[in-house]
Each structure stands twice: as C-alpha cells, then as structure tokens.
N, C-alpha and C positions, 0 to 999 in steps of 0.2 A: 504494500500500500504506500502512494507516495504520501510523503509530510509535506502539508503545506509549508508555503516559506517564512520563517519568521520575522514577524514584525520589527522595525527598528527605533528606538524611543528612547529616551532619557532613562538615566540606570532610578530601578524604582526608588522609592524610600523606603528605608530601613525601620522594622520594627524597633523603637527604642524606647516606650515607657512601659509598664506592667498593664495599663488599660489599654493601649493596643496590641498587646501580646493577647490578652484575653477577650479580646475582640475579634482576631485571626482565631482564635482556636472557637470558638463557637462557631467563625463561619465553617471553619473545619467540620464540625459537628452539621452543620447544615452540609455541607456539599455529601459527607458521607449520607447520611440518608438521604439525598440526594438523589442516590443510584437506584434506591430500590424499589422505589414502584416502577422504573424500568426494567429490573431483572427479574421483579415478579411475576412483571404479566409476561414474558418471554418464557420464563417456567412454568408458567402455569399451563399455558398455549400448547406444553411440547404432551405427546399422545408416547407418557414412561415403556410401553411396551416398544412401540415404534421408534421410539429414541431416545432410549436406554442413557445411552453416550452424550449426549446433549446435554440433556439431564442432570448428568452428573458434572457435566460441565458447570454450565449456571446454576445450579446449583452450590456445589463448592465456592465459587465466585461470589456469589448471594451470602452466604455463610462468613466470607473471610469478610465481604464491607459491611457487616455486622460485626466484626471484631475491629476491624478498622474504627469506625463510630462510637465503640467502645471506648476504645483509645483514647482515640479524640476526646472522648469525656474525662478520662481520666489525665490525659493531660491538662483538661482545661480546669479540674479538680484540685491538682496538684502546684498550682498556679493562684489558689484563692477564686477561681468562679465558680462558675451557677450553669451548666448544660441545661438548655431551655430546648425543649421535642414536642412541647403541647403548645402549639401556637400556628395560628394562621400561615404566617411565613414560612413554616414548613410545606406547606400543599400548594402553592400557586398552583395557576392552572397550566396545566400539559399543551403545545410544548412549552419546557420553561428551558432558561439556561443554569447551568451551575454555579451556585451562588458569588456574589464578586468575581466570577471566573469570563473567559473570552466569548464575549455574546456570539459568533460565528456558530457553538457549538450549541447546540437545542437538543435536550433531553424529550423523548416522546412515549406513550404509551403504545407497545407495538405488540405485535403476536413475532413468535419465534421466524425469522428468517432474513434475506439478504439484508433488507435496509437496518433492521435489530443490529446485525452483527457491522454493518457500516458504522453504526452509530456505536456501540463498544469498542471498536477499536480506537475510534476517536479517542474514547471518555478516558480511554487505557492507555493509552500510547505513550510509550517512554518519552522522556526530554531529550532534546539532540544533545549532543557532547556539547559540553564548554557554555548549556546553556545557562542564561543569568536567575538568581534569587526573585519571584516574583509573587508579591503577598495580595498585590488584587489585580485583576483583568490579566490573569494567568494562562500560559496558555498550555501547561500539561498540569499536572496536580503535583509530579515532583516537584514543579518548579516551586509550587504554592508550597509543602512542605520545606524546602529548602529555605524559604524565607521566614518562616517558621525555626527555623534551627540557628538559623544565621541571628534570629533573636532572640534565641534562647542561650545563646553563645556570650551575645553581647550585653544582656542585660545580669548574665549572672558576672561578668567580668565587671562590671558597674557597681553592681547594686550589692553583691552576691551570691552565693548559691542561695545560703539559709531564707535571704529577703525573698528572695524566686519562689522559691518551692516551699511556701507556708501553708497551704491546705492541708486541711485534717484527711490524714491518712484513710481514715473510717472508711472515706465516703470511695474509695478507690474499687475497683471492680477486680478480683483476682481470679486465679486458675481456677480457684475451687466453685467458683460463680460461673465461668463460661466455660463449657467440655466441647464446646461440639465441631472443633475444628485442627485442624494439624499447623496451625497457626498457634504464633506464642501471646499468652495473655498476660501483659506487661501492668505490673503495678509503680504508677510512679509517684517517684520518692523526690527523688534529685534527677541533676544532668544528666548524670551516666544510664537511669532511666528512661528520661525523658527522649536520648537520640536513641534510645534502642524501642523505643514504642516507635517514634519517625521513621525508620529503618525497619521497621515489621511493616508498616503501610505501604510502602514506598515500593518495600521488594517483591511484593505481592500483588505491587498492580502491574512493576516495571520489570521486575527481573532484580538478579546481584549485580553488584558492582556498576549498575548502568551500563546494560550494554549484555550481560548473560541470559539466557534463555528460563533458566532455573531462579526458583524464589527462593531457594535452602530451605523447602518445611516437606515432609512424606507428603502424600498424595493421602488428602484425606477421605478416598474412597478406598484407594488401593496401598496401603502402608507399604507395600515391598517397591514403591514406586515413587521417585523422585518426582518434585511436583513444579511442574513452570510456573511463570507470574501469569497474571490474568491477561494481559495484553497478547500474549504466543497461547495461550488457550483459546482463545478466539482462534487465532490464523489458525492452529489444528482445525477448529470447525470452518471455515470457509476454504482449507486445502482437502480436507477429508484425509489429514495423518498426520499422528504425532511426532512427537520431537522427541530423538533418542540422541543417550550420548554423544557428543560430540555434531553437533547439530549446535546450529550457529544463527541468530536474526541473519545474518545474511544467505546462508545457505536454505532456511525457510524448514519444516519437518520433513522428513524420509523418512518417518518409521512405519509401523501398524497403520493401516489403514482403521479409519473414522466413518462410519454410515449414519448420515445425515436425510430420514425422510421427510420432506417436506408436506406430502400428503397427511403424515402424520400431527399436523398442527392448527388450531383450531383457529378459525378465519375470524378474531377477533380485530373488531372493529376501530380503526387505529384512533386515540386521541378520545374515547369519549367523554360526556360530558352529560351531567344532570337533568341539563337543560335542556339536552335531545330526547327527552322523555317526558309524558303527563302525568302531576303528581298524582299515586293512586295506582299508576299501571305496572305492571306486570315486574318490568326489568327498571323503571324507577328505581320502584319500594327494593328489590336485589340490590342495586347500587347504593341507598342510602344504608341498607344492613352495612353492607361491605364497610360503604365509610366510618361508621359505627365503630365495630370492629376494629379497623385501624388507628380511627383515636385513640381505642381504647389501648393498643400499643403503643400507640406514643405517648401515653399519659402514664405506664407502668415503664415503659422505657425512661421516663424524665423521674421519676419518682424512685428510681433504681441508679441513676445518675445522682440523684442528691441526698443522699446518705441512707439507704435502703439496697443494697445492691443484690440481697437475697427475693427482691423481684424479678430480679433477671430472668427466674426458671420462670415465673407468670406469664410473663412477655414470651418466651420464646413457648409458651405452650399455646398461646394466642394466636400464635401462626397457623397451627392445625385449621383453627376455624377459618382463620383467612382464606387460607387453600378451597378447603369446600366449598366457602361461599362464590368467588373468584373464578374456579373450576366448572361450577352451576350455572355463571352468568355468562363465560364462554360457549356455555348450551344452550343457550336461547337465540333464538333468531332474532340481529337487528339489521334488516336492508336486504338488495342484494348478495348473495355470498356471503356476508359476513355474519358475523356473530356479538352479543353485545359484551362488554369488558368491566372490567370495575374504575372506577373515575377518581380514586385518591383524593376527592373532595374535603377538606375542612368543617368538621362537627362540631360547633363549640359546645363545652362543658356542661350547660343548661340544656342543650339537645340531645344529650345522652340520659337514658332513662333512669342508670342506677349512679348518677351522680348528683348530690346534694351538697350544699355550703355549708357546713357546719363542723368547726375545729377538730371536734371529737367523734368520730361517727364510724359505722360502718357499712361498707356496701357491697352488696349481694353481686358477684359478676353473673353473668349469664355461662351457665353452665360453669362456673367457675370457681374460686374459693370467696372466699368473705377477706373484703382490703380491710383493712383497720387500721383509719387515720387518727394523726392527733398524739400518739405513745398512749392510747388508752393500758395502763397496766393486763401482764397476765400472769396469771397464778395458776396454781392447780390446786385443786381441791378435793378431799376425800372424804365418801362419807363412811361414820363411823356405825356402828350395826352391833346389835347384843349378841354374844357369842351364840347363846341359847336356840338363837331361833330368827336371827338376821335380822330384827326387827329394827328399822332406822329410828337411832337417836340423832344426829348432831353431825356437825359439818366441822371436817379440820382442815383449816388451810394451811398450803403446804409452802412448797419453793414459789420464788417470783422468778417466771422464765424471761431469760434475754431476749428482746425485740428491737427490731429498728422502728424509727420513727411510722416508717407505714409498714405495713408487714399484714402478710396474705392465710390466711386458716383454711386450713384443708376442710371440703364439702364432699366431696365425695367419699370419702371412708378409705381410698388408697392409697393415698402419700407413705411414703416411704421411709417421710420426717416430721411425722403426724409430733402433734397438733399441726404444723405447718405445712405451706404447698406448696409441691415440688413439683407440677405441672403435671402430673399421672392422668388428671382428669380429662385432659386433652387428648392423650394416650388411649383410654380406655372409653372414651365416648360417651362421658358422662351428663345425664339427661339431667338438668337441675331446674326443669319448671317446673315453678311457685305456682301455690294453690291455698298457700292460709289466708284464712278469712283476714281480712284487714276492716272489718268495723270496732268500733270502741270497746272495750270489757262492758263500759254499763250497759251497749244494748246486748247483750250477751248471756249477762250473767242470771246465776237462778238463785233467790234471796233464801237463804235459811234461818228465822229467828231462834235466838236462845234467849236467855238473860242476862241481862245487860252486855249482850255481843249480836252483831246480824253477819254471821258468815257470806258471805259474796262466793259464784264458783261460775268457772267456764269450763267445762268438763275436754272441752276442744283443748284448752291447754296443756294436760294433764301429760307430765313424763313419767307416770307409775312411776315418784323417789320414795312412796310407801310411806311419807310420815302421815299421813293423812287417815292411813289404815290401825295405826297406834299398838301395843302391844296387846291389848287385851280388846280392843273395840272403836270401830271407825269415828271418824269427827259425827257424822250425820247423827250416828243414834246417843253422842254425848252432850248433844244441844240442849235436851232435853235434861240436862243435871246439872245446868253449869248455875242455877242458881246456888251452887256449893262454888268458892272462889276460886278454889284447887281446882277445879274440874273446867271453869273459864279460863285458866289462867295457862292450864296444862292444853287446851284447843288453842289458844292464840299462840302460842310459841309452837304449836307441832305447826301452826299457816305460815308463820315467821318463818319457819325453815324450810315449807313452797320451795324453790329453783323458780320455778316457771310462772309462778302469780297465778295462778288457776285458783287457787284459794286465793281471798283476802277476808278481811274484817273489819267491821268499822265497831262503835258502841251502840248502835241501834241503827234500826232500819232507814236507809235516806242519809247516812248521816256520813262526816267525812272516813275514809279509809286510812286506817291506820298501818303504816310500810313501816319495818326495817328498816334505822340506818345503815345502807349499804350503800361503800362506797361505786365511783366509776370502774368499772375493771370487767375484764373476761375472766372467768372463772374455767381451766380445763374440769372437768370432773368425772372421779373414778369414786364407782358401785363399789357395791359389796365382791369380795371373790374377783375380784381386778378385771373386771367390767369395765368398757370405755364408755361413760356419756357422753353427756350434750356440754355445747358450749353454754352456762350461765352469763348471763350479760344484766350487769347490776351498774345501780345507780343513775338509771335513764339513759344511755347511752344511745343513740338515735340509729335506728338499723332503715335502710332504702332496699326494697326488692329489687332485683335486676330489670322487671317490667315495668319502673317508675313509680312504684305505689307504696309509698312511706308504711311500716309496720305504727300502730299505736308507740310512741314513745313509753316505756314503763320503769318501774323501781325495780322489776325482777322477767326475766326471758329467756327463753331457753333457745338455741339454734340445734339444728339437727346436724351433726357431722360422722352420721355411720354413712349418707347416702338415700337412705331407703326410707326418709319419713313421707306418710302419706300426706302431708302439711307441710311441706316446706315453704319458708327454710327455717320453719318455727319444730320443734324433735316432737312425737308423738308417744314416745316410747318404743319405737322399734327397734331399735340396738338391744331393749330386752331377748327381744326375741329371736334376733339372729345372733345372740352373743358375740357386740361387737368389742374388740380387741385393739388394741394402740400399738399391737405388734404390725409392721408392714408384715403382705403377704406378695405372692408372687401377679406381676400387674396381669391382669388378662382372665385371673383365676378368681373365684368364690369361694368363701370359705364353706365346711361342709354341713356348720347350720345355716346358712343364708341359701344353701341347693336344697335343702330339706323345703326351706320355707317357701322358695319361689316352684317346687315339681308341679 
C-alpha cells in the first residue's frame, strides 16, 4: 500500500506543563476507543464458520485496542487524571475522524471487506523512518504517542519523576484485572512504566523497533505462534498469507495461505444512523437497545478507570450482549442488499433505565449483577440458630469485606468470586427479568391487631429466615397474648430481626411503623448449616430495576443472589430450596438440588 506523502509544517509544540500532558493522554483515551465501533461491526459482519481466520484476526486486534485504552487510562491515572468514556464526545457520528488526529482519515461503520481493511491499514500504519513527535493533527498514532513520550521525558526532567507520577496507584488496572490477551498489562508507577505501557501500544499497532513485522507478544489464538502488529495483520488478510520468519514489510507475507470469504459476510448497511428509522419500528427500537448496551460499557469502563478497576470483568462481560444484539440487527433487512447495523449513538444517563442520581444507591443491570455506588459498606452476616432444633434467634455480624468505590454483586448465583461478579453471567446466559411487585408495602400489607402492637405483613416479601415461626409458636397465633409484655415485646424483636420487612409493626392500627436502627450497608448473609442467602440491604439504600422502575425505598430488603427467585431481584426464599452454596461450581453446570428442582 502506498503512504501518502507527508505533510511539511512547522516542528509541533512540545508537550511541556502537567495539564497538557493530561490533556494528550485522555485524547489518547478517546482515539483508542476510537477504533472500536469500527472493529466491531467488521466482526460482527464476519459469518465464524466461513471465516474462521478473519475472525481471529479482528478479533485479536479488537482485544489488544482494549488493552491499549486500558493503558491509556492508566497512564492518564498515573499522571493525577480523571479517564472520562461516559460522554457524548465519545460517539460522534460515523464517519468521524480520530480524535485531534489528521482529518484526511474518516473512521466508518462498515461490514467486513475491501474498503474495512482500506481503512485499517490507514488507522494502522507504521510512521515512516525519521518521522517527527506529533501530539495533535497526527498523522500515524506513533507519531501521536511519540509526542506523548517526548513529554513525559521532559516534564519529568523538569518537574521530576515523583511530581509526574502522583496518582494513586489504587486506581491503576493490573494483570490480575485484564486476562484476555497475549499483550502485557502494564501498571504505571513511574517512567520506566510509563514508556513500556507507550511501547506495548505502539508495537502492537506498528511492529518492533519501527520497521519489524513482529509485535514481540504469542499469538493470542495460537501460543506456539509468534504474533505480528496489527498493521501486517491486515496485509495477511488482503494478501491471503501470513508472514513467516524472516519475512520483511518489504518482502510483504509468503507463508500459509489465508481464506478470506466474502460471501460469508453480512451486507451491513455502511454508516447507519437512528435517524434512518421510525421511532417504534422494528430495527429502530434494535439500535437504540444496542446503544443502551454500549453506554452501559462505557459507563462500567469509566467507573473501572476511576478507582474501581475490578469492573473490568463487568464490562468485558457486556460485550456478550453487544454481540447478540449487533449480530441480530445484521439480520434484519434494511434497503436493497443490505442489512441494518448498530449506530454507536450517544445514551445519556437519564435515558438509560437502571440508572438513577443518587450518591448511595444501587442498580439492577439487565441481566447483570447489582452496581453498588457511593462505598455503601459490606459485611457479612450470620444467622445464629438453637443447637436443639435450628430454631432462629439472632443475627451476628461478621467481617466488613473490601470494596471499591463502585463494585458489582453477583445475581446470578455463578460467580466464581461470589459475593462479587466476575462476568459468568454473561457466560452462562443469565435470564435476570424482574417481576417484583413495585407498589408500596401499605397497599400490600395485611393488618394483624394484638395489644398494644398492629403487626403489618407482605407475605410477597417473605425469605423463610424463620424468626417469624419462633421456637414454640408463630407470630400470628401470639397476637392474641401479647396483652402479657413478654409476649409483645418477644413478637416485636423476632419483626426487628425480619431481613426482608415482610413483617413490620407499629403500636396500633394506622399508626407510624416502628424500624430498627439499621445502619446503610449490604449485608452478605449465611443460614443455618452454611446456606448462602440473600443480599440484606439496610438503612434505605435506594435499589432501581434494570426496567427503570424504582423498588419502594425501605429500612430492610432482601435481593435475590442464588439466580432463581420467582420475584426478582427482591429473594423469595428459593436458595432454600435449591441449597444454594457460596462455593463456585463449574460454569455451565447445576448443582444437583437445583436438577432435582427444575426435572
């Protein structure tokens, strides 16, 4: 492919104070995401049987400028900024160019083939020799990094290292956060970090040393295989054959041949847009899901960026649904030939249905785990049970678990880092549509007078935690005795110790309800006989459905985190039943009371 010829222009300006250093590194941060609604809908487009090799091409590619963007964060992390991913600016509309970079290049939404990989090579394409440091209107991305480095050189020669490199390490993304590529996941500290995170990006679009065919990382399909930069991955697919040892940018590949079927790729419709549809119709409402969806990755990707980085697994399990949705809207007819596409459109926050403004809160993802904003505390809690006869007395709280600022709870029952999620539910196709009643307790409840107490009950609530059943005889038939103060006094503390507020009580009928002070916090809680429960959610902590429909606010609430309540995402008691367990089991598989219970 030839290079254009490069432009001639005054030598740029150098990055030289710490706020345009961190100005270049978020645009950094933009241009990497940047690539990927172009790489998506290219993979999406390819037909895996028919072009297996493709596939894994763009694929792999997709994966490393998600390490890249990583990066990028982390550099801009390490530097004292803020990675911003939930914001308009990120989606302009398609074609857009790459951001501060050379307007000649127009980033497009295409389906897999000629013009796609025209425009990759572009996006890819090494810097010629000798080319100059270029931090805006760039014309390869080395070069943009390279100006990037040149002021990271000169400010720490200035200023410092220590003054450079003040951000809280915390908030840094490490190996143990991103697995999924044969790229190195770089935590930076200092310099000597920071150019080896610029030199993972760089080599991996361009090649070694500028100018090698090779990125120095395995081939993260085939480990026994040395793996190119992205730029010679492409030529393999528009030569149709790899590049074997000794193979040279100028000599071009001569290895194994590459089959590339074109028939095999689905005729989506290049560049669309919202607008080319009636709100209400068919492949609309598909593309606004989609966009949905993607916010909702850029709002877990930005919130995993600023000191939360164990969202990472959230986000990358958010991609599953992408694909299906993405893959579905390629199946629908729009126009001659084509097919319609998803539009990477801009959601704001208020258009998304399980997100709500409130410091403390928690919200319901669709099909997802439960986010928990704000550092609501979490503990674990146990209940205590009479040797005799298991009879529930009394609740012991246990350890307070480590949380980041936002941090995600496992809903489906399969995590593997239970209480937390590690994205399994995406894995295993976890069906999380909500079905609890969201009207008030008062119209609900069914009144039971005693003396001087009026029991309150929502039977809907109810997590069988037994205190309600008592050692010798239920609440219901000790109403009728409580004019003895022992016997009032013994039913108001077995309601106090409710989980769920199914019970309550006031001092007479109509009259206010008397709560527990309990503090804000999520409560893990383990049964008798090491039983996994429900999540307790104390002190009103505001929970949002995934389908936009606010739960009642309460003093006490139970969420369901076996999977299987018939009231989600409020717990029914069904983890009784299938004895569910806080041991991970194998993903894919049931345990062999929950086969009992579903035959």
């Amino acid at each position: 492919m030839n290079h254009p010829t490069p432009r001639r222009h005054a030598a740029p300006a150098r990055i030289a104070t710490m706020d345009d250093l961190r100005e270049h590194l978020q645009w950094a941060v933009e241009l990497e995401h940047a690539t990927l609604p172009p790489y998506l809908c290219a993979l999406y487009s390819l037909d895996p049987e028919r072009n297996s090799e493709a596939v894994e091409v763009v694929a792999g590619v997709f994966i490393e400028e998600m390490l890249h963007l990583t990066l990028a964060a982390n550099l801009l992390n390490a530097v004292g900024g803020h990675p911003r991913l939930d914001s308009p600016r990120m989606l302009p509309p398609h074609p857009r160019r790459l951001p501060h970079g050379d307007a000649s290049l127009e980033l497009s939404l295409l389906p897999f083939g000629d013009e796609a990989l025209d425009m990759f090579l572009r996006l890819e394409r090494p810097a010629p020799p000798g080319a100059p440091a270029e931090g805006d209107r760039y014309e390869t991305i080395g070069q943009f990094y390279a100006a990037i480095e040149d002021g990271l050189r000169h400010l720490c020669d200035r200023l410092g290292e220590r003054e450079v490199f003040r951000g809280d390490p915390a908030r840094q993304v490490h190996a143990g956060h991103f697995r999924h590529t044969g790229g190195r996941m770089i935590a930076v500290t200092d310099l000597t970090s920071a150019l080896a995170a610029l030199e993972e990006i760089v080599e991996e679009g361009e090649g070694t040393s500028r100018g090698a065919v090779w990125d120095g990382d395995p081939d993260v399909h085939h480990p026994d295989r040395d793996e190119v930069a992205h730029y010679y991955r492409f030529q393999e697919l528009r030569a149709g054959r790899r590049y074997r040892r000794g193979d040279t940018p100028r000599s071009g590949p001569t290895g194994e041949t590459i089959t590339v079927d074109l028939l095999g790729v689905l005729p989506m419709r290049p560049n669309p847009r919202l607008a080319d549809h009636a709100p209400g119709s068919a492949i609309r409402t598909a593309q606004e899901e989609f966009d949905r969806t993607y916010c909702t990755l850029l709002h877990l990707l930005e919130e995993a960026f600023n000191g939360s980085p164990r969202l990472l697994a959230v986000a990358t399990a958010t991609m599953y649904k992408l694909k299906t949705q993405a893959q579905a809207l390629m199946r629908m007819p729009d126009g001659e030939g084509t097919t319609a596409g998803p539009t990477f459109e801009y959601v704001p926050p208020e258009q998304r249905p399980w997100s709500v403004d409130d410091p403390q809160r928690i919200a319901v993802l669709p099909d997802g785990p439960y986010l928990v904003y704000g550092g609501v505390p979490l503990k674990r809690k146990r209940k205590i049970v009479a040797a005799e006869n298991n009879a529930a007395l009394t609740w012991q709280t246990g350890e307070t678990l480590a949380t980041e600022p936002t941090y995600a709870l496992c809903r489906c029952g399969r995590s593997g880092a239970k209480p937390f999620c590690d994205g399994t539910h995406a894995r295993v196709g976890f069906d999380g549509t909500e079905s609890a009643d969201v009207r008030p307790y008062e119209e609900r409840q069914h009144v039971h007078d005693g003396v001087g107490i009026s029991a309150q009950r929502v039977g809907e609530l109810c997590v069988h935690a037994a205190f309600c059943i008592g050692r010798t005889r239920p609440i219901a038939s000790m109403l009728a005795d409580t004019d003895d103060s022992d016997v009032r006094s013994d039913v108001m503390g077995r309601i106090e110790h409710c989980p769920s507020g199914s019970y309550s009580y006031a001092l007479r009928r109509g009259g206010e309800s008397i709560e527990p002070d309990l503090p804000k916090a999520i409560s893990v809680i383990e049964e008798e006989n090491g039983l996994a429960g429900s999540l307790w959610v104390t002190g009103g902590v505001p929970v949002q459905r995934a389908d936009g429909q606010p739960l009642e606010t309460r003093n006490r609430m139970t969420l369901c985190r076996c999977g299987h309540s018939a009231g989600k995402p409020l717990c029914d008691g069904t983890h009784r039943e299938i004895d569910f367990r806080e041991e991970p089991g194998p993903v894919g598989d049931e345990n062999e009371a929950e086969k009992k219970r579903t035959a």
